[in-house]
C-alpha positions as CSV (number, residue, x, y, z in Angstrom):
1,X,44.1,58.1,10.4
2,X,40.3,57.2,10.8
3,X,40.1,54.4,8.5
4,X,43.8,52.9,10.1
5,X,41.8,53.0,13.6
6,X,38.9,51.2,11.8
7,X,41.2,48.6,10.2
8,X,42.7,47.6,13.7
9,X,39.6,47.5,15.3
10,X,38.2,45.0,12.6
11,X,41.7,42.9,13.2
12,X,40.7,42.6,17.0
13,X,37.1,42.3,16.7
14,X,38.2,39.0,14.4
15,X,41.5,37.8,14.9
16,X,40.6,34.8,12.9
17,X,39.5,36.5,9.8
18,X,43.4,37.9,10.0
19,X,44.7,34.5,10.6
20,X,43.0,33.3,7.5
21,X,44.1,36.0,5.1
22,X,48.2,35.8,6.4
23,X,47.8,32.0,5.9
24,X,45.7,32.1,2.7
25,X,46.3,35.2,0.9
26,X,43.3,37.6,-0.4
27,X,41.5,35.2,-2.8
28,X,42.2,31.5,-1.5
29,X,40.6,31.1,1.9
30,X,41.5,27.4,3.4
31,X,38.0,25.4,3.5
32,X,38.1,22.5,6.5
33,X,37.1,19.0,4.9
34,X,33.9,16.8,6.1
35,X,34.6,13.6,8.0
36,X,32.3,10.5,7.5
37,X,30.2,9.5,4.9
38,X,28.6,11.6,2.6
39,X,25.0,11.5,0.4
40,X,24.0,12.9,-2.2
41,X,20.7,15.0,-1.6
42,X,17.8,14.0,-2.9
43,X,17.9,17.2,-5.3
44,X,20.7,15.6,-6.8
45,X,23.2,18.7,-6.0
46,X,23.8,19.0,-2.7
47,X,25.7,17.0,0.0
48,X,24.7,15.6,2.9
49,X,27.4,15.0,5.4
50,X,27.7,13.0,8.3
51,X,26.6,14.9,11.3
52,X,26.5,14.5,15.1
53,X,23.3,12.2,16.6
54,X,20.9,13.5,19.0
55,X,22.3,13.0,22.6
56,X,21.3,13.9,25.8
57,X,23.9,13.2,29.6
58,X,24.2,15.3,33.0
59,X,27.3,17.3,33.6
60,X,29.5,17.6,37.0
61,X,26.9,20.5,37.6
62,X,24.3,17.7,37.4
63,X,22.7,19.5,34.7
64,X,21.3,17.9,31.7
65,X,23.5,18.1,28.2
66,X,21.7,17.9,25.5
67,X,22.5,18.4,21.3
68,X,20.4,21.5,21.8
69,X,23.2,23.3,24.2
70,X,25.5,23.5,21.0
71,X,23.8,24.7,18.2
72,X,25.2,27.5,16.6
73,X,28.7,26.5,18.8
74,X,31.9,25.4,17.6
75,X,33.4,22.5,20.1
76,X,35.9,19.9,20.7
77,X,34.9,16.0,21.8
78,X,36.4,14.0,23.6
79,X,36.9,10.6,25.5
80,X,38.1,10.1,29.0
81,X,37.6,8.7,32.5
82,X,38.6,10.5,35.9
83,X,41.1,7.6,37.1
84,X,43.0,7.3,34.3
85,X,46.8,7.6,34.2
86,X,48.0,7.1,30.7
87,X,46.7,9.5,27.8
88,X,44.2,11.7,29.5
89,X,46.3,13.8,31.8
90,X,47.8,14.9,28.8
91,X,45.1,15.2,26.8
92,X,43.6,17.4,29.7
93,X,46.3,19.7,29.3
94,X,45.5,19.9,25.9
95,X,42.2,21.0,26.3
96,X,43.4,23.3,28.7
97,X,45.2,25.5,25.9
98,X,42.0,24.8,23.6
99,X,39.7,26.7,26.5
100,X,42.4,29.2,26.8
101,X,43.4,30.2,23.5
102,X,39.4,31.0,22.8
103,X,38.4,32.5,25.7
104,X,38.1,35.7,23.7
105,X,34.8,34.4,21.6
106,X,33.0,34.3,24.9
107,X,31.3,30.7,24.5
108,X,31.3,30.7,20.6
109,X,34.2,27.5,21.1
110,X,32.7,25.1,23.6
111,X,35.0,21.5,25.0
112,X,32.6,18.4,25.8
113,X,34.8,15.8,27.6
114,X,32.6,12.1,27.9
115,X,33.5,9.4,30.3
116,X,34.2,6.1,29.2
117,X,33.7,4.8,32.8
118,X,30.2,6.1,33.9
119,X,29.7,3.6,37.0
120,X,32.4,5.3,39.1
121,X,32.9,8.4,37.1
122,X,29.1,10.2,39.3
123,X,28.5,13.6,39.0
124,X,30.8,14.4,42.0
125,X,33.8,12.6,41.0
126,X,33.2,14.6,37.6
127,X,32.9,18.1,39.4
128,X,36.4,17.0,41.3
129,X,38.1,16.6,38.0
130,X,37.0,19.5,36.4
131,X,37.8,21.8,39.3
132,X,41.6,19.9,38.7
133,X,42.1,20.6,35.8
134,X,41.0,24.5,36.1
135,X,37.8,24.1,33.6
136,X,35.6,26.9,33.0
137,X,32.1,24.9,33.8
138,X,30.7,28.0,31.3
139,X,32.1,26.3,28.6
140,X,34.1,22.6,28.8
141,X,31.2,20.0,30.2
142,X,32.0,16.8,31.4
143,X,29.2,14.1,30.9
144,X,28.2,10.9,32.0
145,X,25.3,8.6,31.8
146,X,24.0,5.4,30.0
147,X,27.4,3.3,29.0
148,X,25.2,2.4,25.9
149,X,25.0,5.6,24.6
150,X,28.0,7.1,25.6
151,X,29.5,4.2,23.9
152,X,27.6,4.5,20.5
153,X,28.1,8.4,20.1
154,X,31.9,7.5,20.0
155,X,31.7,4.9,17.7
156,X,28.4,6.1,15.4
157,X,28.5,9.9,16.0
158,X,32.4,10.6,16.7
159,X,33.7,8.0,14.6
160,X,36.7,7.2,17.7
161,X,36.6,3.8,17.3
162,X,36.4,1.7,14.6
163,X,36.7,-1.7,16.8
164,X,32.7,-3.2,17.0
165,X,30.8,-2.9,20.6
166,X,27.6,-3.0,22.6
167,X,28.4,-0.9,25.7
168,X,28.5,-4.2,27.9
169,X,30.8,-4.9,30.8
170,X,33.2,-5.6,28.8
171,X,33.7,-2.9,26.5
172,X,35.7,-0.2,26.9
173,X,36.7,2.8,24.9
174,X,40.4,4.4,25.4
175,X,40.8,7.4,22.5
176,X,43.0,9.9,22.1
177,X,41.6,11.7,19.9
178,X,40.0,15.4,19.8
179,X,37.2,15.7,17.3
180,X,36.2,19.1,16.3
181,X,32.6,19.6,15.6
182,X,31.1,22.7,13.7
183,X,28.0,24.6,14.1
184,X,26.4,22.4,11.9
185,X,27.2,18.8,14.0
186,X,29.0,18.4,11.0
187,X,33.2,16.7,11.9
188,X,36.1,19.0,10.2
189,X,38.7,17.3,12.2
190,X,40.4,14.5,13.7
191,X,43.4,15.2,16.1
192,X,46.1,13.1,18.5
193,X,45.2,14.9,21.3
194,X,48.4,14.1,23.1
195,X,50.2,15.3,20.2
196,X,51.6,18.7,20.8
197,X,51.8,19.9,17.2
198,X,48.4,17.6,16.5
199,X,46.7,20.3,19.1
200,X,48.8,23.1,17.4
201,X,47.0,22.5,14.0
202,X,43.3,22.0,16.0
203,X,43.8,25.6,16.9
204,X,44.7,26.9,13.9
205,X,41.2,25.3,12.5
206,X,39.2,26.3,15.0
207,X,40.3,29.7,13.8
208,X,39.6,29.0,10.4
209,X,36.5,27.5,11.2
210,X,35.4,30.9,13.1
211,X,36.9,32.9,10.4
212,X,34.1,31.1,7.8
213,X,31.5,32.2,9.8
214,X,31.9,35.3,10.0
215,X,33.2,35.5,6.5
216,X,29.6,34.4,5.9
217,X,27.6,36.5,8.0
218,X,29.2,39.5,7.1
219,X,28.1,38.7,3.5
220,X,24.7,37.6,4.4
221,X,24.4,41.2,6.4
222,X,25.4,43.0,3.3
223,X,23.0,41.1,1.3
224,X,20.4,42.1,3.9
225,X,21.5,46.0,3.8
226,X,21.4,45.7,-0.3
């Protein structure tokens, strides 16, 4: 009876863990792949992957959003702008399930939405849209700032848009795509994001992605207590 109680509390401590072994089976655990480019390390072994840039925009709080606010966080990325009519109400919904379904880790799974539009999308229009669209300010940001860099961390960081631009006037980025972005900046996904079943399958890797972790840090604990 006492190791059944301590199996179920293990299952609810890490319901991703559980996902992982129904969909995997005991010995083959589902590994996310690496988006971008990738370099060999100068030790000749090891890989270097393409990884998020440093970046740094104010939220509908007004506060500043830096790189440094997700380390050690899981989150999705996205592109948007607080008048458009086409994709993003749906892909706000989306996101909507995402903050949701992963309430539960308590922060672990963060949502940063970026405007494509930063001269009319201010701080205030960005709080209005958030409160619209129910967002928990604790974890889904929305940023804006310089067009110029807003524009290059979709195209360099992201990899949104493949189509060549400076930022200008006349540039402008519509995506519907979710990228998800792992504790280490590193990109193990791509997703429609007004794709129902493209969100479905974001959710189930966002639970495989959490399930790796703590795969991980359990076994680095036990080293630790060897």
């Amino acid at each position: 009876m006492k190791k059944k109680i301590i199996i179920l509390l293990f299952l609810l401590t890490f319901p991703s863990v559980f996902y992982v072994l129904l969909t995997t089976g005991k010995h083959n655990f589902i590994h996310l792949p690496y988006f971008g480019v990738k370099e060999l390390a100068p030790n000749g072994k090891d890989t270097i992957y393409h990884s998020i840039k440093p970046f740094s925009f104010v939220n509908q709080d007004g506060k500043t959003i830096t790189d440094k606010d997700y380390e050690g966080k899981i989150y999705v990325a996205d592109y948007f702008f607080a008048t458009c009519q086409t994709i993003c109400p749906k892909m706000a919904t989306e996101l909507q399930r995402v903050q949701d379904k992963f309430a539960y880790t308590k922060g672990l799974v963060q949502i940063l939405s970026h405007t494509v539009n930063p001269e009319n999308d201010s701080v205030p229009v960005l709080k209005t849209y958030s409160n619209m669209v129910h967002a928990d300010n604790t974890i889904w940001n929305f940023v804006t700032g310089d067009k110029k860099q807003l524009y290059a961390m979709a195209r360099e960081s992201y990899l949104v848009n493949a189509m060549e631009g400076d930022g200008g006037p006349d540039d402008f980025i519509h995506s519907e795509f979710f990228i998800l972005v792992d504790k280490e900046k590193h990109i193990r996904g791509i997703y429609d994001g007004t794709d129902i079943k493209a969100v479905n399958e974001l959710l189930d890797d966002i639970k495989v992605l959490i399930a790796e972790y703590t795969i991980k840090e359990n076994k680095e604990k036990n080293k630790r207590i060897k």
